[in-house]
Every structure is written in C-alpha cells, then in structure tokens.
ZAMARGU-4260 file (C-alpha; in steps of 0.2 Angstrom, whole numbers, plus 5000, padded with zeros to 4 digits):
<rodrens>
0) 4912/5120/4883 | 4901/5108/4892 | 4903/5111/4913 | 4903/5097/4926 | 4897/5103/4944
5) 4910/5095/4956 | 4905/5093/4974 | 4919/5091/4988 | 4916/5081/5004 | 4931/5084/5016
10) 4940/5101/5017 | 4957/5094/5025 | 4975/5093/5018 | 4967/5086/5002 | 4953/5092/5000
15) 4962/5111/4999 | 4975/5103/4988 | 4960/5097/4974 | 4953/5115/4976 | 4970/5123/4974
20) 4975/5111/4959 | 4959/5115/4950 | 4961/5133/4953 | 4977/5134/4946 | 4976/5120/4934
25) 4958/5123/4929 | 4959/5130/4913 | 4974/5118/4910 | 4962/5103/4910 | 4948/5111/4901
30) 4960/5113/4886 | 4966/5095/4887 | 4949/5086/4890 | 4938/5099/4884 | 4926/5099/4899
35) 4927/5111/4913 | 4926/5105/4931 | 4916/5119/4939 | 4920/5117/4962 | 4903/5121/4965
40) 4898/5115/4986 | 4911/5112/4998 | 4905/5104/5016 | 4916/5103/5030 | 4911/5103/5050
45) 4924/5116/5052 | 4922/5132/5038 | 4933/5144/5049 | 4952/5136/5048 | 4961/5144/5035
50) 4967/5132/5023 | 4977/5142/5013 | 4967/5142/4997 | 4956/5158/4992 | 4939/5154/4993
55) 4923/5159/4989 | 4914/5157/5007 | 4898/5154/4999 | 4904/5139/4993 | 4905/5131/5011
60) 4890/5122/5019 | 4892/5110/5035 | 4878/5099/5027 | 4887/5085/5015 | 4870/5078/5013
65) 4865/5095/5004 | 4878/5094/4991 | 4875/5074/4987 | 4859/5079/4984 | 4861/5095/4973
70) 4856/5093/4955 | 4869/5105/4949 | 4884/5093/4956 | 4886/5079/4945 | 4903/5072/4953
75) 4904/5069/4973 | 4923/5068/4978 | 4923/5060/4997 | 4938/5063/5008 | 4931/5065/5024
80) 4938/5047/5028 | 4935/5032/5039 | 4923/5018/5036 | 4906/5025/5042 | 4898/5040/5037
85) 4909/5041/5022 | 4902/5025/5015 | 4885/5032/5020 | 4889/5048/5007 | 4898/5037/4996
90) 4880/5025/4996 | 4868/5039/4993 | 4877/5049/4978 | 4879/5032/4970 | 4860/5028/4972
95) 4858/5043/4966 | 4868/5040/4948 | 4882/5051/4955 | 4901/5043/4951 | 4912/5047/4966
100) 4929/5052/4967 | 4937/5042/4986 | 4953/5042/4992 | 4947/5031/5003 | 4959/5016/5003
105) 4951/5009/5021 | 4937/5009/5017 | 4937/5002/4998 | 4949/4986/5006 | 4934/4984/5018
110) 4918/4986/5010 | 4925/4989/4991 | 4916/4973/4984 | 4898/4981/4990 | 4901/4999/4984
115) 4908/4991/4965 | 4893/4982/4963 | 4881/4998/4969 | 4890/5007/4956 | 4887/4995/4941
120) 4869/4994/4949 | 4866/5012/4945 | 4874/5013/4931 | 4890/5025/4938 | 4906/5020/4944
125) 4920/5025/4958 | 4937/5034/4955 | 4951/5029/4967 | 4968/5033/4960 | 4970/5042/4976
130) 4966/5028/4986 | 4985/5022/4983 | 5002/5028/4983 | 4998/5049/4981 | 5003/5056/4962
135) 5010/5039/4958 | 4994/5034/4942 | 4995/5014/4949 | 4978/5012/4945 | 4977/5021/4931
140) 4992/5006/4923 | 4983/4992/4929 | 4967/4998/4921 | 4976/5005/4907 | 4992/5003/4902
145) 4994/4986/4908 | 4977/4982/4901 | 4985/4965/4889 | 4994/4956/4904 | 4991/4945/4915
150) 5000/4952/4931 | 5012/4939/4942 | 5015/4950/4955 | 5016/4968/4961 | 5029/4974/4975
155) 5024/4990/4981 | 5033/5002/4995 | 5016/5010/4999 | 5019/5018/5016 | 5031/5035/5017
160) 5030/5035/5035 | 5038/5016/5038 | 5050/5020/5023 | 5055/5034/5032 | 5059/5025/5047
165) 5068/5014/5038 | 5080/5022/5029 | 5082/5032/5045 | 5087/5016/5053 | 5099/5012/5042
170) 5109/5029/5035 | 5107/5036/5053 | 5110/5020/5063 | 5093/5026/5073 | 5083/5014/5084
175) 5066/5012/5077 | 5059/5022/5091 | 5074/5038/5088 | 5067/5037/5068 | 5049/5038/5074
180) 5050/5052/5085 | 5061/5059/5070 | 5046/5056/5057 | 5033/5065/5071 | 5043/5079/5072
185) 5043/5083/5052 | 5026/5079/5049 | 5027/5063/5042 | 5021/5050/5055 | 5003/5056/5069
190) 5004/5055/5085 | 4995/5038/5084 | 5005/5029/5070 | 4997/5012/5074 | 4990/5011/5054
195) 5007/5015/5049 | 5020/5007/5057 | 5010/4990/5061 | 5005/4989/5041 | 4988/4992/5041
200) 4989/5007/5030 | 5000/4996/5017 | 4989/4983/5020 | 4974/4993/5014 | 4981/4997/4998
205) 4990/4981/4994 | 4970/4975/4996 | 4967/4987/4982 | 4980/4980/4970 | 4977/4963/4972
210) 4957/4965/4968 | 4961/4976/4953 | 4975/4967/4945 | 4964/4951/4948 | 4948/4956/4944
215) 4940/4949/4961 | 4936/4957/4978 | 4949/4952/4991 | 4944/4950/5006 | 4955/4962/5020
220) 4954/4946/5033 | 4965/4937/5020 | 4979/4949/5023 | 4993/4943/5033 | 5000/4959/5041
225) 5016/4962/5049 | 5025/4979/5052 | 5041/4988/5058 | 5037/4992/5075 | 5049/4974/5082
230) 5062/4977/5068 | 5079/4979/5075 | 5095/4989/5067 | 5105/4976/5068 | 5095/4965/5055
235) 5097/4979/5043 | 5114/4982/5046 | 5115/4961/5041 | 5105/4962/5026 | 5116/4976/5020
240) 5132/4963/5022 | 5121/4951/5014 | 5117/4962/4998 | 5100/4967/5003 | 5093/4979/5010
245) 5075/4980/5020 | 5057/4988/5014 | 5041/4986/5024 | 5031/4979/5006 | 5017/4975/5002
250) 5015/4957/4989 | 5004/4952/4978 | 5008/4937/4970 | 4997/4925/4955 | 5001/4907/4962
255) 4990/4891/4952 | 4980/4889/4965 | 4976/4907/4970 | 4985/4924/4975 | 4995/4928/4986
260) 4995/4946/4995 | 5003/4951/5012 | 5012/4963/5020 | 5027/4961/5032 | 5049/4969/5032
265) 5056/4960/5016 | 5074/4961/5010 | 5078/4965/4994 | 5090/4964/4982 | 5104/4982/4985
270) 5105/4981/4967 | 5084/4983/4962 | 5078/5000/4959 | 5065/4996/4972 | 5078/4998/4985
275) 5084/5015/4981 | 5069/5021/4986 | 5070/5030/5000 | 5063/5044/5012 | 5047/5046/5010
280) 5043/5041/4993 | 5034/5027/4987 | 5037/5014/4972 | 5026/5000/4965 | 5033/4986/4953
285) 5021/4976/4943 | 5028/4960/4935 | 5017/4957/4918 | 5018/4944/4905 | 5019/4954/4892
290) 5026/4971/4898 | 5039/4962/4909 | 5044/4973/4925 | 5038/4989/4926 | 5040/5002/4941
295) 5032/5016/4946 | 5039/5032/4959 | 5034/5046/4968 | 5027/5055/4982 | 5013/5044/4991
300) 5004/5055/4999 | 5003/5077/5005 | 4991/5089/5000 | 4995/5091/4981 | 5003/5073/4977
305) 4985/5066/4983 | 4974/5081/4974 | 4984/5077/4959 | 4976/5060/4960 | 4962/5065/4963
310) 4961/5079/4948 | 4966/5062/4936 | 4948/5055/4941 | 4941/5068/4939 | 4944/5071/4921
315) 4942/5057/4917 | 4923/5053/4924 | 4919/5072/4916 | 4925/5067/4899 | 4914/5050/4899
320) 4901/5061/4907 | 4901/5074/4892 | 4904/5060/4880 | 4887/5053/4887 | 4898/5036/4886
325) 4895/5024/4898 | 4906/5019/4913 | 4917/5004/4911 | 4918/4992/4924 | 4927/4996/4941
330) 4932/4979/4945 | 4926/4962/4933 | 4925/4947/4942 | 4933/4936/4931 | 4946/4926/4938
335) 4943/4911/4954 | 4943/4924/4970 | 4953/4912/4983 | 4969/4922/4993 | 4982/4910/4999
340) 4983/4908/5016 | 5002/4914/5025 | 5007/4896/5029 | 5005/4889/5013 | 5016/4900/5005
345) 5035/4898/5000 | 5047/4909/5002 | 5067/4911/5006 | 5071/4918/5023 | 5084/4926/5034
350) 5085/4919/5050 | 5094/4928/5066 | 5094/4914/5080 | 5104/4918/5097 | 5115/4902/5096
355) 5127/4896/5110 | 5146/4894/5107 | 5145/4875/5109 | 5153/4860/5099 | 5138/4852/5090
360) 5122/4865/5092 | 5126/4871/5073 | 5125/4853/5068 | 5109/4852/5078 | 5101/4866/5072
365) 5103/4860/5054 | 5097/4843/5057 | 5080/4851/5065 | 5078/4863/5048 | 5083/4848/5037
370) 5067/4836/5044 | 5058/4851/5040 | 5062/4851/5023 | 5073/4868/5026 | 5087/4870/5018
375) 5104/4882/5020 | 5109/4891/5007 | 5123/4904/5017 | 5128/4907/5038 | 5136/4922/5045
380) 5144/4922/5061 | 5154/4938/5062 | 5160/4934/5081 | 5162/4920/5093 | 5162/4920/5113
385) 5164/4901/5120 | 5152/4898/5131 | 5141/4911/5125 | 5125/4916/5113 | 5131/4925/5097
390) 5123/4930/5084 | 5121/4917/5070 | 5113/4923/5052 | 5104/4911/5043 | 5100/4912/5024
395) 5086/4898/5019 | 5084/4891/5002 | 5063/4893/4998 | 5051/4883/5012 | 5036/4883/5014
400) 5029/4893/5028 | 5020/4882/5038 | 5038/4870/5038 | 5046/4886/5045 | 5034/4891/5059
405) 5035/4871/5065 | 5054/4871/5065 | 5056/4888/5072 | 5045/4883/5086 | 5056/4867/5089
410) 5072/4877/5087 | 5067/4892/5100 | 5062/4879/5113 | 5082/4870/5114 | 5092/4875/5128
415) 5104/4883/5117 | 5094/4895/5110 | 5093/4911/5120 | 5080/4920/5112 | 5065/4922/5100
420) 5072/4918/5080 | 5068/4934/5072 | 5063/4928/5056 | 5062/4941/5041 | 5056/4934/5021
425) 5065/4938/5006 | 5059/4943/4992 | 5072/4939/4975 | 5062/4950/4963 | 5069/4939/4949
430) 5072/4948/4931 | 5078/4963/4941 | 5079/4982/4934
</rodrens>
C-alpha cells in the first residue's frame, strides 16, 4: 500500500485532534482510500504541554521550515494560524509542489486569491474544508455534490460562540453581556471575543462561500460586517412575537448584477430548520437551481469536529497523489467578480423606534418612510403611556438599503423620536424546509 508522508505545522487543540484521528482512524482510511497517511514531523514552539495524545517525541521539532522542506513529507497541514508566518509556510510548501492542508479561514478570506493562483502555478492545490464550519463537509458540497447548480444563495450560522449567546439570550432571558461571560466560562468564547462577537470570524468564512460557490476571489473589504455585541433582549423577544426568531448569519446572495455577501443579526422564519439551531452548533443552507434547498448541521469548530475536516482533505489529496492524477482547480474564475455594495441591496426590515404617545407622530413617521419609497407591511405597540416614548415595532415590506439609511437618518432626528432606530434585516428564506 502506497504511503503519504504527512507533515503537521501547529500542535494546538487541532492539531492533536488530526494526530489523534489518524491514530485511531488510521487503518480505517487506509482500507477505504487505499493510501496510508504516515504523521511523520510535527513542529510546535512549545513540545513539552501535554496534549493528551501519545506521542512519539521524536516526532516533534521547533523548526516548521525543516518539515516543509523534508522530501519524506509530501502533505503540509498548517494550523499555526493568523495571516503572517502561516502564509509564509503555506508560500514555501507550495513553491515547493507540496499541497496543503489550512484551516486557516483568515487568512484564505484575505490573501486566498494569491495562494489559489501559487497552487495552480505549481501544479498543487490547497485543502480548506476546515477553514469552515468544523465536521460540517461545506466545501466538499459545493465542490461536489452541488457541482450542476448554480447557487442563489447560501445562509450560514457559522459562529458557535454568537449562537451561543444568542440562544442564551433568548431561552435564559440573559443580557448579551450575562450570556458572554456564560460562554467564557464553558469554553466557548476567549477572553478577547472581538472576532466573534463583532462578526469577523463569520465574516471570514462567508468570504470563503461566496468565492467558491462563484468561482471568483471576493474581496474581504466587500464585506459589510455587523455583529451581536449592541443587540438587545428585547428585539428577540419581539421577533419571537413576530414568528421569527434571530441568528447572527452570514449571506451570500447571486443578484443580476453581482453577489451579494454580508454578515449582520437576521431574523428568521420560527418555522425554518435554520432556526432550530441552537447552542453551539452551526448550520449552512445553500439554495441551488437544481437541488433546491439544501442544509447542512453540526459542530463548527473543537479539537475532533475540525481534525475531522481536516482528516477529509487529507484523503482526499493522498488518493490523487497516489493516483498520480492531477489536482483539479481550487477556485475557477469563471463568473464576473463584482460584490454588491450594502446600500444597494434590498431587504425587508424590523424597525424598533422609540415613538412619543402623541396624536399624529405615527402618521408622521409613515409619511417620512413613504417618500422613501418604504412601505409598512405590520406595527406592533404592545403598550401606550400619553405623553411618553414607547416602543413601536415596525415590519417594512423590501427597500432598498441606501432608501432606509436616508429615512432612518430623517426619522432619528424628529423631536419625537427618543432614541437611535435599531434597525435589524430579515431574511424570508422563501421555499422553506
């Protein structure tokens, strides 16, 4: 049986979980693919912390550039993360023919586009099913199985931490600042949760959907990002009264004249498997033209859901490796490569605006969204105090974005208004599961 050398770059949380998959699973894969992955190098600044895996010590080595370099590895798996020195390892094992294995979503939403074409330059390619979403096989459907569409749009609940908080938020009736110190105490948020909770992270790997299921290299600046940090109970609890419940997801859209991705709170149908998901689990929903909806759960991120990604590429590259096939491309460039900007697109939205009890204001306030070409599809006041701001809940029929930003501005700056419109988009998710 033919033997792939396997070189591993990073010996944190993941990296352990590839080396225990392989060693428990090892024999496993060589029966299924019929190529044996062989760990062969392991570099890691730190070879003394116990990672919980049996380990031949003269596996480990502080220097990654050894084990790039090494003519008995044939497969370089990075996950050292950031955006520096891993694209500098990333750079040399592809000059040097060698595909890698990342689970590097950062880093592929920022520089992606350059390390695609190095691969196709040498005549290798790069494996990132890790780079999104944990053991849920994304990439793999998009390259795959969803292969014959053409994909509308993709919804994906990407981040377990915000998920977390959220459903926190609404089953607990926590304050988004109660659930986060909640999620930091099991494990599931850092001690800086910045990349999380202000949707970067999400943001990283919606960028990675949208260039593969449009063939074109996104660009991260495109990106309108918005997170949970602002979000307040109160809007949950509404959106539940209104049938919907609320997700921090990340879109990807196919409009005529370009895509559109972002990430920001979105309510969602109660009645859309999306919304069961809960915890910290992810899901992704890819709308085809052919295969219609399809959606994909599971745990989206921890030492053995990522290594099991991770494992996928893996076998994969060995078994083309063996074959002496070539790769197939990471990424064609086939379709126009122009991302919509956030004010050009439409949407329908839910509107909480402090309004004073006082004859006329309402007519007011609908007269300003009106010669913005806004219109009302439902109001909810639960409670009026005369003289007063309440409350008022506003349900738009679909505006444009750049409408809504001008009449918002308008609106916030009456004499009735007594504070900041939260403004949060929905998302309908039309031929629903």
């Amino acid at each position: 049986m033919k033997e792939i050398g396997i070189g591993l770059l990073g010996f944190g949380t993941v990296g352990a979980g590839v080396v225990e998959a392989l060693r428990k699973n090892g024999d496993l894969l060589a029966a299924r693919t019929g190529v044996r992955l062989v760990l062969r190098k392991i570099a890691d600044l730190d070879l003394d912390r116990d990672r919980g895996v049996a380990l031949d010590r003269s596996l480990l080595t502080t220097d990654a550039i050894s084990v790039i370099d090494d003519p008995a590895i044939q497969i370089v798996v990075e996950l050292i993360g950031g955006t520096k020195i891993a694209r500098t390892f990333i750079t040399r094992a592809l000059e040097h023919g060698k595909p890698v294995v990342t689970a590097n979503k950062a880093l592929l939403a920022e520089c992606g586009a350059e390390i695609f074409r190095l691969a196709a330059k040498h005549g290798t390619a790069v494996g990132f099913e890790a780079s999104v979403a944990g053991a849920i096989p994304i990439i793999k459907a998009l390259r795959e199985g969803l292969v014959g569409n053409r994909i509308a749009r993709v919804y994906g609940i990407l981040n377990g931490t915000c998920n977390y908080i959220l459903t926190r938020m609404e089953r607990e009736g926590d304050t988004f600042d109660h659930a986060l110190k909640e999620a930091q105490a099991h494990g599931y948020a850092e001690s800086d949760p910045t990349l999380d909770v202000d949707g970067w992270d999400t943001a990283h790997k919606a960028v990675v959907l949208a260039s593969l299921a449009h063939g074109f290299p996104v660009d991260m600046a495109a990106v309108y990002v918005e997170g949970i940090r602002t979000l307040a109970k109160v809007d949950i609890d509404y959106a539940r009264v209104l049938g919907y419940r609320v997700k921090l997801l990340g879109v990807v859209k196919a409009e005529p004249d370009g895509i559109d991705v972002r990430v920001h709170p979105t309510l969602i149908p109660a009645n859309h498997m999306l919304s069961s998901v809960n915890g910290v689990f992810n899901a992704v929903m890819v709308d085809g033209d052919i295969a219609g909806q399809t959606v994909y759960f599971g745990r989206g991120a921890g030492r053995l859901p990522t290594a099991s990604a991770v494992v996928s590429d893996l076998a994969d590259l060995a078994v083309t490796m063996a074959a002496g096939a070539p790769f197939p491309p990471t990424l064609p460039h086939d379709l126009p490569g122009r991302c919509l900007n956030i004010g050009d697109i439409s949407s329908r939205y839910y509107l909480r605006i402090s309004l004073l009890d006082k004859p006329g204001v309402m007519g007011v306030l609908t007269t300003v969204l009106g010669n913005h070409g806004i219109s009302i599809a439902s109001v909810v006041q639960k409670e009026t105090h005369a003289g007063r701001n309440v409350p008022v809940i506003i349900v738009t029929h679909r505006a444009r974005e750049a409408d809504m930003n001008v009449a918002l501005a308008e609106i916030d700056a009456r004499p009735f208004v007594g504070a900041k419109t939260i403004r949060l988009r929905i998302e309908d998710l039309d031929g629903q599961i």
